[in-house]
C-alpha positions in Angstrom: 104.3 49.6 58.2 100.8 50.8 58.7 99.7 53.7 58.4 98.6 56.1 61.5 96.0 58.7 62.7 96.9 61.9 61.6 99.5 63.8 64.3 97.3 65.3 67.2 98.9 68.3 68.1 101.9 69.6 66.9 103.7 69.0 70.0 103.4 65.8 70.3 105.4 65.6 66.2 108.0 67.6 67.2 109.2 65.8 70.5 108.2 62.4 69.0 109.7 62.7 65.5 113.1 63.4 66.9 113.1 59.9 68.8 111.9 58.3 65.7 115.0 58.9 64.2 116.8 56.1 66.3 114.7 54.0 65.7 114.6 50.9 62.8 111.9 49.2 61.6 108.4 50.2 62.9 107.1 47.3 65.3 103.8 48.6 66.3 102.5 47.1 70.1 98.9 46.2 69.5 97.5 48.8 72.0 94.5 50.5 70.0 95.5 54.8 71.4 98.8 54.9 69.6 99.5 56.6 66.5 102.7 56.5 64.3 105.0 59.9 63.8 105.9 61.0 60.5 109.9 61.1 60.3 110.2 64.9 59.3 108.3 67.4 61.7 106.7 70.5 60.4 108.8 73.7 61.2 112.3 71.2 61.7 113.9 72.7 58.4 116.5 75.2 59.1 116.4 78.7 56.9 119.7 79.2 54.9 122.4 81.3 56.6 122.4 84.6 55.2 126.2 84.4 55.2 128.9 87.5 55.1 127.4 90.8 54.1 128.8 92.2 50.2 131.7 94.1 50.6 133.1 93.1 53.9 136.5 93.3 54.7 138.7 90.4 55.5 139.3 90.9 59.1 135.1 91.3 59.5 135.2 88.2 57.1 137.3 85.9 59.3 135.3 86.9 62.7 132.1 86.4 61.4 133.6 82.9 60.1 134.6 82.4 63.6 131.4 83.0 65.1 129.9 81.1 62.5 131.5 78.2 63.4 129.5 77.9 66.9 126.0 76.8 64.9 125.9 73.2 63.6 123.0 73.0 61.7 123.3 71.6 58.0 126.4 70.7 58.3 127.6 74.3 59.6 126.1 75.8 56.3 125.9 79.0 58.1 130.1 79.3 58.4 130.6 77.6 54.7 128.8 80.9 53.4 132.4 82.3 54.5 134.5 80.0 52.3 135.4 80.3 48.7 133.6 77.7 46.7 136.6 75.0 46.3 136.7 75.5 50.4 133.5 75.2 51.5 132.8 71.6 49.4 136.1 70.2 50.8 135.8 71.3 54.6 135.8 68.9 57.0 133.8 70.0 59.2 133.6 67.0 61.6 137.6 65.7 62.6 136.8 68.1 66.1 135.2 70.7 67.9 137.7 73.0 69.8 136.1 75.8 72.3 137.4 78.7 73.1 137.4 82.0 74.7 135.0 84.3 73.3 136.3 87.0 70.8 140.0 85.8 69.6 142.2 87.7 68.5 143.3 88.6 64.8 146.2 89.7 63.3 147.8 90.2 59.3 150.0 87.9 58.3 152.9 88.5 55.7 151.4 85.9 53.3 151.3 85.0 49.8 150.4 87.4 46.7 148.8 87.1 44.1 145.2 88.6 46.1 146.1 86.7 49.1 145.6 88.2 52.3 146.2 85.9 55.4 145.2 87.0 58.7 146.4 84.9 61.8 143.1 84.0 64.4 144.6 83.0 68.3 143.2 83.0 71.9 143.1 80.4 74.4 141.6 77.0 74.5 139.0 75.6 77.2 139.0 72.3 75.5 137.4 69.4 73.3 133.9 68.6 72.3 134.0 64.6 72.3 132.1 62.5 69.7 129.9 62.0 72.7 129.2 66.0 73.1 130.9 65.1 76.2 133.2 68.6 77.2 137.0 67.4 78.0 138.8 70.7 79.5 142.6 71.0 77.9 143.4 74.6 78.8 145.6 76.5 76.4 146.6 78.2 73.5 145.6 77.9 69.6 146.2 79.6 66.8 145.4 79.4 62.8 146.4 81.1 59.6 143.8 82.0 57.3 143.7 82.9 53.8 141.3 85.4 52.3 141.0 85.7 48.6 139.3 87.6 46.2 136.1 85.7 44.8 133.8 87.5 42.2 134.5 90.5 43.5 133.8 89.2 47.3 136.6 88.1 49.7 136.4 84.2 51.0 138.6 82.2 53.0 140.4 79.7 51.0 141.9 77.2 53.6 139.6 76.3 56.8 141.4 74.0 59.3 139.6 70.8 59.6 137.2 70.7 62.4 135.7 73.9 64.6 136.7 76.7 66.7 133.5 77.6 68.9 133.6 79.9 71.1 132.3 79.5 74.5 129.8 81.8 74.6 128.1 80.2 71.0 128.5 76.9 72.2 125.9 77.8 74.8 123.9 79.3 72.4 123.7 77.0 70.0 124.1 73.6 71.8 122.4 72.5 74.6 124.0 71.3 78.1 121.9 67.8 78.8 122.2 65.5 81.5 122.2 61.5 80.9 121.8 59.5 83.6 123.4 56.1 84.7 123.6 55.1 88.4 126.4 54.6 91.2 127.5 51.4 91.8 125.1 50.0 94.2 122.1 51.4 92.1 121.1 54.3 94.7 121.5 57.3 92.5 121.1 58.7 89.3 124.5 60.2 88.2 124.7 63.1 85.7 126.6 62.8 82.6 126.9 66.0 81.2 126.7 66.3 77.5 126.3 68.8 75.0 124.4 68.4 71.5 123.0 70.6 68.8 119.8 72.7 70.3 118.7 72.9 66.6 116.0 71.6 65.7 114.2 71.4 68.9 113.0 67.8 67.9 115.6 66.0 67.6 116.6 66.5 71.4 115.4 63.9 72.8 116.9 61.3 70.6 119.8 62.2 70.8 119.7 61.7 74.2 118.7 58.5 74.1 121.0 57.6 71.9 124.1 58.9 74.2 122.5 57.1 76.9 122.0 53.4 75.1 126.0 54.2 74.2 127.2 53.9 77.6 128.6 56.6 80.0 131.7 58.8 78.9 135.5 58.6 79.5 135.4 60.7 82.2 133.1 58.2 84.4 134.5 55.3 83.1 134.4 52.4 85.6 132.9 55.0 88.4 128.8 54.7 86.9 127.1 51.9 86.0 123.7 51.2 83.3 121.5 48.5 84.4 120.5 48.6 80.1 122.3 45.9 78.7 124.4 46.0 75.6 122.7 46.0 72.5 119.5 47.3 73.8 117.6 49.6 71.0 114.2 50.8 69.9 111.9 48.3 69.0 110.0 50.6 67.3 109.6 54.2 65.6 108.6 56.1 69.1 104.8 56.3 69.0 102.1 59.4 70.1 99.1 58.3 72.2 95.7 59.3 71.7 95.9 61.2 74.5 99.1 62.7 73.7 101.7 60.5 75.4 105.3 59.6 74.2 105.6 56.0 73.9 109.5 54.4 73.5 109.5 51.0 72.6 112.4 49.2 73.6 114.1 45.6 72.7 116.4 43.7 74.3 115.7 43.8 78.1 113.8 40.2 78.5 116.3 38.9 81.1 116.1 42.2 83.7 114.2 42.2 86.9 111.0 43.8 87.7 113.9 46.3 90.2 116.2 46.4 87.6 113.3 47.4 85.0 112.7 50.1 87.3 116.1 51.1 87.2 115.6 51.4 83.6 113.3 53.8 84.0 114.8 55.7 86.6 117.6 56.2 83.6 115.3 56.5 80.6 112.8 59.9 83.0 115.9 61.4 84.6 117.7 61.7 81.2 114.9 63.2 79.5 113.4 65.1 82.3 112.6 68.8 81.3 113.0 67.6 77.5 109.5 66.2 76.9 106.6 66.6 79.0 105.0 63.9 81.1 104.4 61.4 81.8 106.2 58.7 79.2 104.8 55.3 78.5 107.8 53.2 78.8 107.7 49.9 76.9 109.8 46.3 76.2 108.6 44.7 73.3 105.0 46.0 73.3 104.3 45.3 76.8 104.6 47.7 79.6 108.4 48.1 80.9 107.0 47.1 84.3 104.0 45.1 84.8 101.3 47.5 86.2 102.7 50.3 85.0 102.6 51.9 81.8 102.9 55.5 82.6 106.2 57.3 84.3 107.0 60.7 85.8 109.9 61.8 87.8 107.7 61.2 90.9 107.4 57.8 90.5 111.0 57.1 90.1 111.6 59.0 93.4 111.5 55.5 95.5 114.0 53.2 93.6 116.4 56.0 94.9 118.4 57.3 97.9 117.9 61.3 98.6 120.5 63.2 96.9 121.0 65.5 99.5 121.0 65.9 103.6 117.4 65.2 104.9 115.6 68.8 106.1 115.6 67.9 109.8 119.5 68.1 109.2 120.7 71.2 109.8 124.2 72.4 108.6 127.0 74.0 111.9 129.9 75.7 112.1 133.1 75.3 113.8 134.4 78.3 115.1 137.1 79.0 118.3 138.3 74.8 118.2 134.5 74.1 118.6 131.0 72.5 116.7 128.2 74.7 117.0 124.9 75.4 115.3 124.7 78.1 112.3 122.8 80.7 115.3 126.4 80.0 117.4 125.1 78.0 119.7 127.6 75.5 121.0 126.7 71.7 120.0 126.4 68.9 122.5 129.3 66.4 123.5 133.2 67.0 123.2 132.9 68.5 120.0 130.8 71.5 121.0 131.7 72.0 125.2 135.3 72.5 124.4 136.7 68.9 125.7 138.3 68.9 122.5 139.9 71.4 120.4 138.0 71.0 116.7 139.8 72.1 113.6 137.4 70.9 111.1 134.2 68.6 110.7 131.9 67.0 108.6 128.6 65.1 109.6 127.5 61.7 107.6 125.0 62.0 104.7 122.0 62.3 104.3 121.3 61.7 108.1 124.1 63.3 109.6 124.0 60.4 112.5 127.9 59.8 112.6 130.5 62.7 113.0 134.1 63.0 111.7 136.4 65.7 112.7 139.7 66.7 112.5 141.2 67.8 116.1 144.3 69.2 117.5 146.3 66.4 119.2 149.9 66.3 121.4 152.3 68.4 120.0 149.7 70.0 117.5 149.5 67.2 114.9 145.9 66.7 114.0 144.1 63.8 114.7 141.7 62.0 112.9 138.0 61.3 115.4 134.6 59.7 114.7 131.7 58.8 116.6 127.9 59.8 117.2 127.4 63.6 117.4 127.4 64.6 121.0 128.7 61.0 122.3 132.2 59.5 122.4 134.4 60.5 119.0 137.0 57.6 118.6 140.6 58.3 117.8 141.2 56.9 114.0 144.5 54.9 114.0 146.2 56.2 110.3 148.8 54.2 109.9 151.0 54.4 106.6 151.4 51.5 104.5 153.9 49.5 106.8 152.3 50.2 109.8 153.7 53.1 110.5 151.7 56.5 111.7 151.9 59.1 109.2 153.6 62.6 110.6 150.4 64.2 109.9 151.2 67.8 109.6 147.8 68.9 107.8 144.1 66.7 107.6 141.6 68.1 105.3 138.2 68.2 106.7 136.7 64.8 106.3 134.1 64.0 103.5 131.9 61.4 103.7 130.7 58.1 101.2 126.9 57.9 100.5 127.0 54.8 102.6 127.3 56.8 105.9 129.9 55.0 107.7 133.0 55.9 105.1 134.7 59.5 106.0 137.8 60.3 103.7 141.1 63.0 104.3 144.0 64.0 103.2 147.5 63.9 104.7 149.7 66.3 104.2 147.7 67.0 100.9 149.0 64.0 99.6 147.9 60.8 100.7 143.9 59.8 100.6 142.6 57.7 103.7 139.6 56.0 104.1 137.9 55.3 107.1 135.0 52.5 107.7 133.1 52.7 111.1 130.8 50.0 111.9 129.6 50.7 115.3 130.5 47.6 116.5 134.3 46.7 116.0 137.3 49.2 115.6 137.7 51.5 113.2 139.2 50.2 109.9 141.5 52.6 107.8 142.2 52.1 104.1 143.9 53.6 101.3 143.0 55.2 98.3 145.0 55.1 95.4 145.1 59.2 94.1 147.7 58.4 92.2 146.5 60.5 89.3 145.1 63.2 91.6 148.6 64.3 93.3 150.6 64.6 90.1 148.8 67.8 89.6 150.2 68.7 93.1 149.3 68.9 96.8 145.3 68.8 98.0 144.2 71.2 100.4 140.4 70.2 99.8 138.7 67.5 99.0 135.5 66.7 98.5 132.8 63.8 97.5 129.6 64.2 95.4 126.9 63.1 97.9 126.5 60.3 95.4 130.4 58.9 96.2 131.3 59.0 92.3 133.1 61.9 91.5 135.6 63.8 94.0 136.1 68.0 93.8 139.6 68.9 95.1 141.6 72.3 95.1 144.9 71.0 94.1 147.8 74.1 93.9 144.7 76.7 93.7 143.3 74.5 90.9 139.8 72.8 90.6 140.0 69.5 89.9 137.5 66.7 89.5 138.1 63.0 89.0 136.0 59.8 89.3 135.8 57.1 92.1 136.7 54.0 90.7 136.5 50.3 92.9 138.3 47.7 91.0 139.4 44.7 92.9 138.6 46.0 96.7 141.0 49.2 95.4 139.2 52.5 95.5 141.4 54.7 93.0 140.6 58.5 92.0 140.8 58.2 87.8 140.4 60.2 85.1 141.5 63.8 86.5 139.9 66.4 84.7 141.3 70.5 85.4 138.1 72.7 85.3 139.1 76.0 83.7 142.0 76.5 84.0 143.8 80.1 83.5 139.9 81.4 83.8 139.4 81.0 87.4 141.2 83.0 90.1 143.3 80.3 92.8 141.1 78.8 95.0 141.0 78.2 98.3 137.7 75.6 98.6 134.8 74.1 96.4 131.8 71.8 97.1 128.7 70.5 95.5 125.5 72.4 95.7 124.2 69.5 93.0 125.9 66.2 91.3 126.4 68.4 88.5 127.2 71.7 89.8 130.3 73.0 92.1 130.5 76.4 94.1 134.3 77.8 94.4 135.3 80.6 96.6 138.5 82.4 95.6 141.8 82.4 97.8 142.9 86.1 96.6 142.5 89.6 98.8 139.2 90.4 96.7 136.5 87.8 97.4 135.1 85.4 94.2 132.6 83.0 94.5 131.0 81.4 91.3 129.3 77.8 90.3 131.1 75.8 87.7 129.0 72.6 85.9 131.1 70.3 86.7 132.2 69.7 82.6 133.4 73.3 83.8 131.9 74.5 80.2 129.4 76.6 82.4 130.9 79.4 85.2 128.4 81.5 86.7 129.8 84.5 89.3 127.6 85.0 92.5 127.4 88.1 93.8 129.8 89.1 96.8 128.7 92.2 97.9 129.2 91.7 101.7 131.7 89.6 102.0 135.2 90.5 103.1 138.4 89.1 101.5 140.2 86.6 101.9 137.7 83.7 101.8 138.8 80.7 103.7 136.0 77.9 103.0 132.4 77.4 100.7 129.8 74.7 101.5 126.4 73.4 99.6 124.1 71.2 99.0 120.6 70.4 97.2 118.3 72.6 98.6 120.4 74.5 101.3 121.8 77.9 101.2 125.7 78.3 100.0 127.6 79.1 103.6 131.1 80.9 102.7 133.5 82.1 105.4 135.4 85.2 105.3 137.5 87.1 106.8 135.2 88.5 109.3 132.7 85.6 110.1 130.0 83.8 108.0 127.5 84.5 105.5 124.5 82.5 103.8 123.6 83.1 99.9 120.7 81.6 97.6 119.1 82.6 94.7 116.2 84.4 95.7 118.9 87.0 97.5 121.3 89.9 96.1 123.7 89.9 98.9 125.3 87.8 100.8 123.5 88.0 104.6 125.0 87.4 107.7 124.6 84.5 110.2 127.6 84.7 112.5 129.5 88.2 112.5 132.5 89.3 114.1 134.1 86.2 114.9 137.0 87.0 112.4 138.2 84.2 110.2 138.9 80.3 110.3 135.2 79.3 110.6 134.3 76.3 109.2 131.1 75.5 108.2 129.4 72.0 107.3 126.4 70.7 105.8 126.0 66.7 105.8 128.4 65.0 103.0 
């Protein structure tokens, strides 16, 4: 390999160093402005943990073991400082990473003698770091023995379980939440798979996302996400600096792709390590520029391979309050919906144009009924029929939610049974099941709701926040791979939504009124304020860029970042509104 320019800035060696790391031998593309990275970046070596203080006791011992636990670097040097000597070289450190709720307790144990102590460490459980860093939630209980003994005068633990208990609040701290990106199934939108990996060093960040996203997407969005980078794609190269300062990944294995589908590639390759290295990247396939005319991406420029993830601004959200649609001001909308032909229970509007509209209306002897049409024109009476033909007793309809494509709107009957709806202006309304097989095990759905991209779902299944993937196999749509989002942490629920694809808003069921966002690995909970609002809280809705609308008690209120409270847009209408963005 020959030999670079020296490293021009030290920048540009920390971010690029950590990429090199994935990659093999160093193919260098003959353009004259690049430069090679030395492997090891100044400043990436870690100081030595400074490990218990001399003369602590064993229950101070065994917490600050605990705490430990939650930094990886070297090979969690910084919690083996806590182990005797014959411990600390047989740990194994790496069978599992368990996280749990901060500050478990401890109690004595009657153990054996002979200078002995053992002290019992339990709490609850959130869950399992994967081997991908992706978070799988298992709510429960744990609980390990630990024996301190007497070591030169100093007391040590003796018998470490294999893996790690971190707790939640460390995890944050010393791992970092990143997003890798694969796309929907017809290519429109980048999907966020949520992963954690060591923060520590800084450097090494950005390969290791690479990495996770040349591996393929995780268990949780298995069959629901798709890469356009085909199996056995790698670095060509150790990941070269420009003159100019540019990061420059050199990749192998993508000769058969498209000019679209080498845009897709880096659509992938910027939204997974946006905010991780700075702009723009030169994106390469062996040597030559990933796409012919251009060398150089931003997040910008990957704006037009894709659909807008959210409802378009000239959208705005509405309300239904008294059995009819109107505007967030109260001002009542035009057609059946909104001049009180119809009696309107819930509604939702088609995304991102909000040109078709779905709702959920009171029909003969109070069942509800299923109507979609344009906004203001004609809504047509879905016929649900059961699997033999039959019309379902609908009791209770969720309100409708709507597939990216626009013409799809989904509910639940009787919080059990999933139907689809397809709407093609022309011909009758077709209705279709999905198979939430999975979902309803956990119990009955009262809300359900799709990411604006159409591959994930949010329910509130028995008061519980749920999320699952949408999976098409074989012209069958099923709901897969249910995943509980902190569980035994979060008061019952009475709705969610999506204010991003990787973040939910839940608004609490109980007397006193909650409202928090959960990422939707549900590692991350976040409580908004609710100073303002009046218990009990009947329904939440987001979406990128718009306020969160919650309904209370007493009417409805808008919240964003920029605010403290919670301000109001329609007072004293009392509860049951129901308010909508597109989606």
């Amino acid at each position: 390999m020959r030999r670079g320019y020296p490293v021009r800035g030290l920048l540009a060696a920390v971010f690029a160093a950590g990429l090199v790391a994935l990659a093999g031998c160093a193919t260098i593309p003959a353009s004259s402005d690049l430069q090679v990275v030395r492997s090891i970046p100044v400043g990436s070596r870690l100081a030595s943990p400074a490990g218990p203080e001399r003369g602590v006791d064993p229950f101070r011992l065994v917490r600050g073991f605990i705490e430990a636990t939650g930094d990886p670097a070297n090979g969690h040097a910084a919690a083996r400082a806590y182990l005797s000597r014959a411990a600390a070289a047989r740990w194994n450190d790496r069978t599992s990473l368990t996280v749990i709720k901060d500050a478990p307790g401890a109690a004595p144990q009657t153990g054996p003698t002979g200078g002995i102590r053992r002290i019992r460490v339990g709490g609850s459980r959130l869950g399992m770091l994967a081997a991908d860093g992706s978070f799988i939630p298992a709510a429960g209980t744990f609980s390990v023995s630990l024996d301190v003994v007497s070591e030169h005068g100093q007391w040590r633990i003796s018998n470490p379980p294999p893996g790690v208990l971190v707790e939640a609040a460390a995890l944050q701290r010393n791992y970092r939440q990143v997003r890798v990106c694969f796309l929907d199934p017809d290519h429109n939108s980048l999907v966020p798979d949520l992963r954690w990996v060591p923060a520590q060093p800084a450097s090494m960040l950005p390969g290791r996302v690479l990495d996770l996203l040349l591996a393929g997407p995780s268990a949780a969005l298995a069959g629901a996400v798709r890469s356009v980078i085909p199996e056995g794609t790698r670095l060509r190269s150790n990941v070269l600096v420009s003159r100019s300062g540019r990061i420059v990944i050199n990749l192998s294995g993508l000769e058969a792709l498209t000019e679209q589908q080498r845009r897709l590639v880096a659509a992938q390759i910027v939204g997974s390590l946006d905010g991780l290295v700075p702009t723009p990247l030169r994106l390469l396939a062996d040597g030559e520029p990933l796409v012919l005319g251009q060398a150089e991406w931003r997040a910008a420029d990957i704006a037009s391979s894709l659909a807008p993830s959210g409802p378009r601004p000239g959208v705005p959200g509405q309300v239904v309050v008294g059995g009819r649609l109107r505007g967030l001001d109260g001002t009542p909308a035009p057609g059946p919906a909104g001049n009180g032909q119809l009696t309107v229970l819930s509604a939702a509007r088609s995304n991102p144009d909000g040109k078709l509209l779905a709702a959920v209306v009171a029909g003969p002897g109070d069942h509800p009924q299923l109507r979609i049409g344009p906004p203001g024109g004609t809504l047509v009476t879905v016929p649900v029929h059961g699997p033999l033909n039959g019309a379902w007793d609908a009791v209770t309809m969720t309100r409708p939610t709507w597939r990216p494509s626009g013409t799809e709107a989904w509910t639940v009957i009787n919080g059990r049974t999933v139907v689809g709806v397809a709407f093609s202006g022309a011909g009758p309304l077709v209705t279709y099941p999905i198979d939430a097989t999975e979902l309803t095990r956990l119990g009955s759905i009262s809300q359900l709701r799709l990411s604006r991209d159409g591959v994930r779902v949010a329910a509130v299944i028995n008061g519980r926040l749920v999320v699952a993937a949408v999976v098409s196999e074989s012209g069958v749509v099923s709901l897969r791979h249910p995943q509980v989002l902190r569980e035994g942490t979060l008061p019952p629920l009475a709705s969610v939504d999506w204010a991003r694809p990787e973040l939910l808003v839940v608004a609490s069921a109980g007397p006193t009124p909650q409202v928090a966002s959960v990422s939707v690995d549900g590692v991350i909970v976040r409580q908004l304020p609710s100073t303002n609002l009046t218990g009990p809280l009947t329904d939440i809705v987001a979406a990128p860029g718009r306020e969160v609308l919650a309904a209370d008690a007493t009417g409805l209120w808008a919240y964003s970042d920029t605010q403290q409270v919670w301000e109001p847009l329609l007072g004293g209408v009392g509860p049951g509104s129901v308010p909508l963005y597109p989606g």
